[in-house]
C-alpha positions in Angstrom: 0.0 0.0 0.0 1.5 3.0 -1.0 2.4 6.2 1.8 -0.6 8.3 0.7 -3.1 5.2 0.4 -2.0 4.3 4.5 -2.3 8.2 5.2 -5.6 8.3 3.7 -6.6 5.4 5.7 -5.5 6.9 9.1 -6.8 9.8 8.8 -10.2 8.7 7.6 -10.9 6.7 10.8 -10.5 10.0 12.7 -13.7 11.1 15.2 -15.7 12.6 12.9 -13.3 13.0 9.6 -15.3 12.8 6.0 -13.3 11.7 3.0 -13.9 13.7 -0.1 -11.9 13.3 -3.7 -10.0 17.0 -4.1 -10.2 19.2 -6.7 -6.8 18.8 -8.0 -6.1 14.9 -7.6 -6.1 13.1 -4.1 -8.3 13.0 -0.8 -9.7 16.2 1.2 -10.3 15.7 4.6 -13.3 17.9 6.6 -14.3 17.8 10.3 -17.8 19.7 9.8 -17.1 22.1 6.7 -13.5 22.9 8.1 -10.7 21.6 5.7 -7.9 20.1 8.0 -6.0 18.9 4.4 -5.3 17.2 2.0 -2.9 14.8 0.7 -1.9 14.0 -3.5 -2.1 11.1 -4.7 2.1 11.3 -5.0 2.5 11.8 -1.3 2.3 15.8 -1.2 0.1 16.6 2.1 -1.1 20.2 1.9 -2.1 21.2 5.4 -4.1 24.5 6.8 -3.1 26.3 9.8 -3.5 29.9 11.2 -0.5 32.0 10.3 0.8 31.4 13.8 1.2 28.2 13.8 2.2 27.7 10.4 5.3 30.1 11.4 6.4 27.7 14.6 6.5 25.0 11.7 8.4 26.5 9.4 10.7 28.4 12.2 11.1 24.2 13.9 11.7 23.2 10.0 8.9 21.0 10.8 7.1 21.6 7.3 7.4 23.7 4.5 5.4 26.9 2.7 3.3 25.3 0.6 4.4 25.4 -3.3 1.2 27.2 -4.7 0.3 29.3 -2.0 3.6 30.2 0.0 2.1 33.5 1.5 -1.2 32.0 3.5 -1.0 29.5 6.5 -0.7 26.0 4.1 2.3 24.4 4.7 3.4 21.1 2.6 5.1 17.8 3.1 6.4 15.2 1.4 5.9 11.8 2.3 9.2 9.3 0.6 9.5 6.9 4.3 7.7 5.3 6.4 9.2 8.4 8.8 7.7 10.7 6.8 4.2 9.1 6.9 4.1 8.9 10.6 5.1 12.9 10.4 2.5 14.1 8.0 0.1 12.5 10.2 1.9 14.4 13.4 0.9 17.5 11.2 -2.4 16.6 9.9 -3.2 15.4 13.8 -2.6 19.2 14.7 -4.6 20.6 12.1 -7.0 18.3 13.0 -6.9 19.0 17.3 -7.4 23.0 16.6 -10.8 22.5 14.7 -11.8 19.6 17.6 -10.9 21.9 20.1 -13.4 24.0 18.9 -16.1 21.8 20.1 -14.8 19.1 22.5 -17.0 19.0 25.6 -13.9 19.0 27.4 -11.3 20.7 25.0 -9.0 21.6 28.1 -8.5 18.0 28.9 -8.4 17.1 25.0 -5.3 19.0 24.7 -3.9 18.3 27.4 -3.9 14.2 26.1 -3.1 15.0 22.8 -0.1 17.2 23.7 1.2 14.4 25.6 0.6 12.4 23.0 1.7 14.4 20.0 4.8 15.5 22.1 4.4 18.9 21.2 6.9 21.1 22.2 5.8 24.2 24.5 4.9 27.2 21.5 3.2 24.7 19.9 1.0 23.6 22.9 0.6 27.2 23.8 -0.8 28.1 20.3 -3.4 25.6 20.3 -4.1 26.6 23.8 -5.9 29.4 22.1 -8.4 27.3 20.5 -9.7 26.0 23.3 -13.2 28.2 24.1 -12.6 31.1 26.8 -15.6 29.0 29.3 -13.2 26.4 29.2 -10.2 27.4 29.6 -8.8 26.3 33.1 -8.2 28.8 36.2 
């Protein structure tokens, strides 16, 4: 199975993830109407994220500007290992926890796990902190 077919897979059996074909070639991914990416059908993941975010990324060399749009939040990846699919799905995971933390009955506790998890380093963390909603957020 190839890198994209096993990331497609994954990502699909998400809480609440729909599967739809892309506009240009590949699978989209949706949690509600909220894009959290996409991947090519050659391995290319496009992800999403607020320009904050995308900056820690890029400044951690964790991703790159995406090809086509290098000025907005996307970032791109390449998957070519077996390393590389397990880290397009680190990405796609945190593209996918901002929009969950939107509506998680418990979204301090969510990102709490999933940080642990994830292993996210502090800015990281702290930047998806904000998505957690302001009645949540712990004392």
């Amino acid at each position: 199975m190839t890198y994209w077919k096993q990331f497609e897979t994954q990502v699909s059996g998400w809480p609440n993830i729909a599967t739809h074909p892309h506009r240009f070639g590949g699978r989209e991914f949706r949690l509600g109407s909220a894009e959290v990416g996409h991947v090519h059908t050659g391995g290319i993941v496009d992800i999403p994220f607020p320009r904050a975010i995308h900056d820690e990324l890029l400044t951690q060399g964790l991703a790159e500007n995406h090809r086509w749009v290098p000025n907005s939040g996307w970032v791109t990846f390449q998957m070519r290992s077996q390393e590389d699919l397990h880290h397009a799905l680190w990405l796609m995971r945190i593209s996918y926890l901002r929009y969950a933390l939107k509506s998680a009955p418990d979204a301090h506790q969510l990102l709490e796990r999933e940080s642990r998890e994830l292993h996210l380093s502090p800015q990281l963390r702290s930047l998806l902190g904000q998505f957690v909603p302001r009645e949540q957020v712990a004392s």
